[in-house]
VMD Tcl script that draws the C-alpha trace (Angstrom):
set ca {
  {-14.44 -5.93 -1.81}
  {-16.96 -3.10 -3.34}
  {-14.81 0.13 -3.51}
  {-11.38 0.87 -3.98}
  {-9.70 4.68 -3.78}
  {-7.13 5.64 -5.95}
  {-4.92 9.08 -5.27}
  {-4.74 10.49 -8.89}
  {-2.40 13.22 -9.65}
  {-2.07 12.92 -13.21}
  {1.14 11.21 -13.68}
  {2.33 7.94 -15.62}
  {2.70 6.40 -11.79}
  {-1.10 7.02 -10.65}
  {-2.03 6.00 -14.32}
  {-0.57 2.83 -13.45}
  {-2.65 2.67 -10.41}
  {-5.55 3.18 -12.02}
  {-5.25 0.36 -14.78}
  {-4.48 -1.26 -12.21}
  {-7.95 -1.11 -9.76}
  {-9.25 -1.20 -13.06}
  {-8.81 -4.75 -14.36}
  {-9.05 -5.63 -10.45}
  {-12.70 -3.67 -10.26}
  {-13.55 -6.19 -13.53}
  {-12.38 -9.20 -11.72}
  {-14.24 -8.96 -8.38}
  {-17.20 -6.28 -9.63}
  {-16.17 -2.86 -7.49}
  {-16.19 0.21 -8.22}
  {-12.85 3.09 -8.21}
  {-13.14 6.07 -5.85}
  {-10.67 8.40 -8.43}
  {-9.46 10.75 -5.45}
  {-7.62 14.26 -6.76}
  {-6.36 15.96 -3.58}
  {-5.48 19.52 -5.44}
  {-2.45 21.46 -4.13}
  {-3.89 25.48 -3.90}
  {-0.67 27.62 -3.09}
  {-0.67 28.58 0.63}
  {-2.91 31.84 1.48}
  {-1.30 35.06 0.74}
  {-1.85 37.28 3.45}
  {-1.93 40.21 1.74}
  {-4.95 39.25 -0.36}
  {-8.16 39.76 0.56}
  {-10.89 36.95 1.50}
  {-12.75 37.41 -1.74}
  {-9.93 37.09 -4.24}
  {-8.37 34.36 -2.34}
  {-12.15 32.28 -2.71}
  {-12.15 33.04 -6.58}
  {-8.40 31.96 -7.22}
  {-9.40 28.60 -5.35}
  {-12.97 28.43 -7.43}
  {-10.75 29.25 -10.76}
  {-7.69 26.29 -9.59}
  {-10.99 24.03 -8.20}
  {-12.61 24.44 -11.79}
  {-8.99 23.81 -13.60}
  {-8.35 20.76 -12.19}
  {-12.21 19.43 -12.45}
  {-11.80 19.69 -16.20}
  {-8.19 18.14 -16.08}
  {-9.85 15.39 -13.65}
  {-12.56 14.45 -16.29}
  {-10.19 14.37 -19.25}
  {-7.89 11.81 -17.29}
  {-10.35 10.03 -16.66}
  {-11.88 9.16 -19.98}
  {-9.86 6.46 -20.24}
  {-10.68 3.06 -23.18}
  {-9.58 0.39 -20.12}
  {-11.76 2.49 -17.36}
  {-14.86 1.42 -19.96}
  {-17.65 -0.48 -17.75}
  {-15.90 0.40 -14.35}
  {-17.97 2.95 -12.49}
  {-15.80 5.66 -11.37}
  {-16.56 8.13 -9.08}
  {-14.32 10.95 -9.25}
  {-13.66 13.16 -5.56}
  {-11.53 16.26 -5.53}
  {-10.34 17.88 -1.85}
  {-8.91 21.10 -1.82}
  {-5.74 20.41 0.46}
  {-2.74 17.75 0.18}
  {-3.19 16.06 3.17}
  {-2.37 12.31 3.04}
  {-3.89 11.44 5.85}
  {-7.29 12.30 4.13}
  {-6.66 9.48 1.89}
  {-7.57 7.10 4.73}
  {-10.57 9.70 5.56}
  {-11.95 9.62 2.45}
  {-11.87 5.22 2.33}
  {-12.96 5.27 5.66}
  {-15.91 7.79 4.47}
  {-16.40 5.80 1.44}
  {-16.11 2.18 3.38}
  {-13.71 1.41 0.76}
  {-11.43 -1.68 1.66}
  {-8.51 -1.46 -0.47}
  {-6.48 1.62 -1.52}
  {-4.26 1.28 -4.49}
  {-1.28 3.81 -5.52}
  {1.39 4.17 -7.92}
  {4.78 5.04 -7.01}
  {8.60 6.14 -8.31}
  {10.13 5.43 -4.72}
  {12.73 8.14 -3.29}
  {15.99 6.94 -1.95}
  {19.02 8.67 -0.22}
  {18.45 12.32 1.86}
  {15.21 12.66 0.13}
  {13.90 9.70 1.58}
  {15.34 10.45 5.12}
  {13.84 14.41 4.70}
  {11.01 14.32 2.42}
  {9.84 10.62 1.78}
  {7.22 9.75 -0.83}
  {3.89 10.53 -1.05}
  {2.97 7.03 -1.30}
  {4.99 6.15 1.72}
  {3.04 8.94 3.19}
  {-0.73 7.28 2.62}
  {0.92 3.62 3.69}
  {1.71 5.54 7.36}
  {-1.74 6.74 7.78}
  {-3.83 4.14 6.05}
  {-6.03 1.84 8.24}
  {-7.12 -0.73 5.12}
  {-4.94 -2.38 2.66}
  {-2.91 -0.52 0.43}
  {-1.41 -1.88 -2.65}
  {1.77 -0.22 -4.17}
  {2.44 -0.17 -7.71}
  {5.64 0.84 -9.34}
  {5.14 -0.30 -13.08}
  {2.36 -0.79 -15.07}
  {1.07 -4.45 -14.52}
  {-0.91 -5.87 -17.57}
  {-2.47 -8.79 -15.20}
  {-3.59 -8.75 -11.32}
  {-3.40 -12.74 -11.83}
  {-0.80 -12.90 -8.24}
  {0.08 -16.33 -8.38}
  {2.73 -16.24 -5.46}
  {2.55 -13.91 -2.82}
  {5.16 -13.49 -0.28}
  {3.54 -12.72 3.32}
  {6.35 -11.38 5.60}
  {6.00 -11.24 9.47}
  {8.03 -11.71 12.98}
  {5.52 -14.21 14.26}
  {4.44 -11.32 16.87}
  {1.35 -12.04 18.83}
  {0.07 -8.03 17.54}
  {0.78 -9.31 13.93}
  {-2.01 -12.03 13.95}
  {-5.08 -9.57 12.85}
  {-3.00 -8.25 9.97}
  {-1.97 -11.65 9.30}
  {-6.17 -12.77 9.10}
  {-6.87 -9.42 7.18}
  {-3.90 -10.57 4.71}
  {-5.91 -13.95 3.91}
  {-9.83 -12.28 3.49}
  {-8.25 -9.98 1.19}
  {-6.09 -12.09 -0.92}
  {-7.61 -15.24 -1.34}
  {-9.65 -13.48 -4.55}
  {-6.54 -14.21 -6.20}
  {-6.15 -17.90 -5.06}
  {-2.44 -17.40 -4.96}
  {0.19 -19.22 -3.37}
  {0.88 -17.39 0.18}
  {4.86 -17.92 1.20}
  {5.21 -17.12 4.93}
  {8.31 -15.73 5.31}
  {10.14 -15.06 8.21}
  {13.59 -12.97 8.17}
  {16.24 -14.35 10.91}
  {19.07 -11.30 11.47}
  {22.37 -11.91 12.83}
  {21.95 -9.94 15.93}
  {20.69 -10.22 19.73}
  {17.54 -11.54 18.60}
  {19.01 -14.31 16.37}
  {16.98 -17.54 16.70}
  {17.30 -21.13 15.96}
  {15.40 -23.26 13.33}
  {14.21 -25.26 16.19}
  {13.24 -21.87 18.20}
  {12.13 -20.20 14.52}
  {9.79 -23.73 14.27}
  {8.65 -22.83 17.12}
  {7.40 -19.69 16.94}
  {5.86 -20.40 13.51}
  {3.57 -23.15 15.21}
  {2.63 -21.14 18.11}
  {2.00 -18.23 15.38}
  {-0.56 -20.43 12.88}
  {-2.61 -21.91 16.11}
  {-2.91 -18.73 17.33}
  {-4.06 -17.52 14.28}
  {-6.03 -20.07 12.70}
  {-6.15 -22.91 14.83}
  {-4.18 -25.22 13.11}
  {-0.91 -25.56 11.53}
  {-1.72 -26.29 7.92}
  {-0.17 -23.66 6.74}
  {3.49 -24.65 8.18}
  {4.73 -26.19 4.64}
  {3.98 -22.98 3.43}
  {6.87 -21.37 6.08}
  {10.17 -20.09 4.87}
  {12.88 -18.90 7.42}
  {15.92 -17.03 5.45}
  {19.23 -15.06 7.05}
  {20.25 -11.64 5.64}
  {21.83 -8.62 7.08}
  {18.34 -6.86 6.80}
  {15.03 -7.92 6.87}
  {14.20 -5.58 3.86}
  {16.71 -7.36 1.72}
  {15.94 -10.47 2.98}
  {12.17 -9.89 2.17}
  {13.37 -8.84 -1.46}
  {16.29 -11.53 -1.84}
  {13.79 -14.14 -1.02}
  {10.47 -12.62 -2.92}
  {13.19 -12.73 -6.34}
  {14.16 -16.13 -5.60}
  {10.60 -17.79 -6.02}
  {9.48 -15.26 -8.72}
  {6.74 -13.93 -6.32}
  {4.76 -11.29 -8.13}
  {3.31 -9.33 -5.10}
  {4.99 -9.24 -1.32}
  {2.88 -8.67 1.25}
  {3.74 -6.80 4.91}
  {1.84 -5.91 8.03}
  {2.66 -2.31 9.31}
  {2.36 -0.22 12.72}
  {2.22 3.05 10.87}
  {4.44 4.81 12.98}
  {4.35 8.71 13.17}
  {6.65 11.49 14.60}
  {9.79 10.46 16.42}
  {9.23 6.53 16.57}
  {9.01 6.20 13.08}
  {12.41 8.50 12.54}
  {14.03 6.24 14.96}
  {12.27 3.56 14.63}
  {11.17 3.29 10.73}
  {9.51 0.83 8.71}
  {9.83 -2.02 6.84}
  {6.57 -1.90 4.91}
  {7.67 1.85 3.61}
  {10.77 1.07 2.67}
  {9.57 -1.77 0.81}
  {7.32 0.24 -0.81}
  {10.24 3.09 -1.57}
  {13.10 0.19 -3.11}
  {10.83 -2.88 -4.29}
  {10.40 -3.27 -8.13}
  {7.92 -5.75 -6.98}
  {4.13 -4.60 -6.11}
  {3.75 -4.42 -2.32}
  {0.07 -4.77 -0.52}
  {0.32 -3.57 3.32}
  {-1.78 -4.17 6.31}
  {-1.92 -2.11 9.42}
  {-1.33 -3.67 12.72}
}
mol new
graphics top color blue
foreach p $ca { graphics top sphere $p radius 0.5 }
foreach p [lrange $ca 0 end-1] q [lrange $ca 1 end] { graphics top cylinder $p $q radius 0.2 }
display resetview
């Protein structure tokens, strides 16, 4: 891992983030891709082209010196930082710019939403976890270490899980943590046995890695939710980082359909790292 982005927008949360990919760019030797996407005001139709291309210069030059203040920073001292500012709030563009970058890991800070805002407006972090295609790590308070000692890895055993799964152990085995596989029974139609959840674990690991070494390492819990049982569990063990693979559903089928990984990342006090499927 050589580059990692990290949305800025001035706040205490991206701060966070960036202290964050800071002591992590020490540990491994990368660099921080400080992204600012600045928020112009929507064009005014009634002014003309000229004044509307000096307002933006005047904002663009604004936040540039803003940018460069934030970032002169003690704990960003013998990190190399490279600072990008787009003119537009777009959250896909966060995966753009890694993608443009070839940065593997995206790391963001975040106050969660709950309630109707959640349902309406949802969170800009939940926002670049949708759209991302590499790793992004969630932070909600400031973390003084990135020393993960036990990392909770929760899946469904799905077949379509397996190369989220393999991403899951390239990227975290820099932190030579303990990975709990944890799967999340629900007292529904699709309610399994241990013998049937034993099952599926096996067929998961040789599927995945050829082996089953990793089965002592399997936890099946019940809860009412898999999102509580992810969190229940995760408290239990005193796991400092959960881990979730995500479809980054869009449009309708994420409305109806939703997702665990963002909702993790809204309601967990816990840092959360997601992978797409």
């Amino acid at each position: 891992m050589k580059k990692i982005v990290v949305p800025v927008d001035f706040s205490n949360h991206s701060e966070n983030a960036l202290k964050t990919a800071a002591q992590l760019a020490k540990k491994i030797n990368a660099s921080i891709i400080a992204l600012h996407m600045l928020d112009l005001q929507e064009v005014n139709l009634a002014e003309s082209p000229s004044y509307q291309q000096e307002k933006a210069v005047f904002f663009l030059k604004i936040a540039e010196k803003r940018f460069k203040t934030f970032l002169e920073k003690e704990y960003l001292k013998d990190v190399k930082v490279v600072p990008i500012i787009k003119h537009y709030k777009v959250f896909s563009e966060v995966n753009v710019v890694a993608k443009e970058v070839g940065a593997e890991l995206i790391i963001m800070g975040s106050h969660g939403v709950s309630g109707l805002k959640e349902f309406f407006i949802g969170s800009n972090t939940e926002k670049v976890v949708r759209y991302s295609e590499i790793p992004v790590l969630v932070i909600k308070n400031e973390l003084h270490d990135v020393n993960f000692k036990d990392i909770v890895f929760a899946t469904d055993f799905s077949e379509e899980s397996i190369p989220a799964f393999k991403e899951m152990l390239k990227t975290l085995d820099l932190f030579e943590a303990k990975k709990h596989i944890l799967y999340v029974n629900l007292p529904n139609e699709n309610f399994k046995t241990t013998a049937e959840m034993d099952a599926l674990a096996h067929q998961f690991l040789m599927k995945a890695e050829g082996n089953i070494d990793r089965l002592i390492n399997v936890h099946f819990v019940c809860e009412r939710s898999i999102e509580q049982g992810i969190l229940n569990f995760s408290n239990a063990i005193g796991a400092d980082l959960i881990s979730t693979a995500t479809h980054g559903r869009k449009g309708l089928s994420h409305i109806f359909s939703g997702s665990i990984s963002e909702d993790l990342s809204n309601h967990s006090a816990l840092p959360i790292i997601t992978f797409k499927i």
